[in-house]
Structures are given as structure tokens and as C-alpha cells.
N, C-alpha and C positions, 0 to 999 in steps of 0.2 A: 526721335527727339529733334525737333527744328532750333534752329541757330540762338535764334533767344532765349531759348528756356534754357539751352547750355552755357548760356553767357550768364542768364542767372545763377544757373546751378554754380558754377564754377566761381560768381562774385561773392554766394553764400559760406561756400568754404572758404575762401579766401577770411572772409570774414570769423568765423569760426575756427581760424587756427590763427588768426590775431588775438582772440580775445580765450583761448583756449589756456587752464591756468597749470595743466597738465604737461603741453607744449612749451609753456612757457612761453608765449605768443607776447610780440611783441607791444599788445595795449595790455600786459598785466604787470604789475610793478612787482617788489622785492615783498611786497606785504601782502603778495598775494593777492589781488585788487583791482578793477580796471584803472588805468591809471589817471584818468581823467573823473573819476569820482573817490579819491583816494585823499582822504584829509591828511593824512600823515606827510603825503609826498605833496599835498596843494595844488592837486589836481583841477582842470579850469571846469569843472563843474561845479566847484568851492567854492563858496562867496566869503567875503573878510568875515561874516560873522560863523563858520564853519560849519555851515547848511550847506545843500543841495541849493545852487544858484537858483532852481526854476520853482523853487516851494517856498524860498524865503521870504517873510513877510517886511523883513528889513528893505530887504534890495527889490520889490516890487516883481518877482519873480514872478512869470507866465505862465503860472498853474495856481496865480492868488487873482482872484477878482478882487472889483471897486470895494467890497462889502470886507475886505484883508481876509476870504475865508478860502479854502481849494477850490476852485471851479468846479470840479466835478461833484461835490458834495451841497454847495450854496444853495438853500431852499431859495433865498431873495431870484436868484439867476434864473432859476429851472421855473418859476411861476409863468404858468400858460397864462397868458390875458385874454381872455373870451370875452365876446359881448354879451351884454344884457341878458338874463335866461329869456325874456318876453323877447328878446330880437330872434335867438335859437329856435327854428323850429322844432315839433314833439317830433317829429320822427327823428332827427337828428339826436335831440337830448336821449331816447330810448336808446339810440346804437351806442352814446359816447359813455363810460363810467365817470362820471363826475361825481365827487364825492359832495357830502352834504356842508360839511366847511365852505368849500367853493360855493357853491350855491347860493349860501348863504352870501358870501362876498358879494357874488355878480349881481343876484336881484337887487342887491343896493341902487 
């Protein structure tokens, strides 16, 4: 084992008997909890309106796109913008699965 992967190893436990609720580690609160996502104790992952800071649609949280929906679920976000199916060459459209919705879009 070379010097980094033991400086990993050893940062990953460190981190695993913080958050260990067994040990009682120091990020678990009295409610049993990490204590940074713990609404009883007001943990700062809490936003005023008693969300999860990064999902709340109130406070503009980092996992809400423009559209106020989860980024990772947002059909408006995830939409591939292709060019024109006549610009797409046939050997290209054969290899790509594009569905017939799409299709329909692009030849527009």
C-alpha cells in the first residue's frame, strides 16, 4: 500500500467514526441524526422553510433547475438538441436510437 491510498484509507475512517451513530461520532446529534441535516437540532442543511437546503424550491436550492423541478429528473434540461434529421447523416441516424417523438421534432 503506497502513502496515498493510506492517507485515504485513514481519511475514510476518520470519516466513518464521525458519522458512526453506533460510536456516537461526533456529526450525530442526540436524535440520532447527522447533525447537519437534523431539523429538530437546525442543522445548516435546513433551510427556514424546513427542507433540505439543496432540494428547496423556496430557497433556489442547487439540485432545482430554471424549470423549479430536480435537475436530475427535468425532461426540459436533459433534451438532446440535434440538428435537422436531413443534416444527420443515414449511417449516423442507423447507429443513434432516436426515438420517433424526436424525429418528429427535428424534421421540423
Amino acid at each position: 500500500m503506497n502513502v496515498k491510498n493510506a492517507k485515504k484509507l485513514v481519511f475514510v475512517n476518520i470519516l466513518k467514526k464521525k458519522q458512526c451513530k453506533e460510536c456516537r461520532g461526533t456529526s450525530i446529534c442526540e436524535h440520532q441524526r447527522r447533525k447537519d441535516q437534523c431539523k429538530e437540532c437546525g442543522g445548516s442543511s435546513i433551510c427556514e422553510h424546513k427542507r433540505r437546503r439543496n432540494i428547496c424550491k423556496e430557497c433556489g436550492g442547487s439540485s432545482i433547475c430554471k424549470h423549479r423541478r430536480m435537475k436530475s429528473t427535468c425532461k426540459e434540461c436533459k433534451l438532446i438538441v440535434l440538428p435537422p434529421i436531413s443534416v444527420i447523416p443515414q449511417q449516423v441516424l442507423s447507429v443513434l436510437p432516436v426515438l420517433p417523438s424526436i424525429k418528429k421534432i427535428l424534421s421540423k
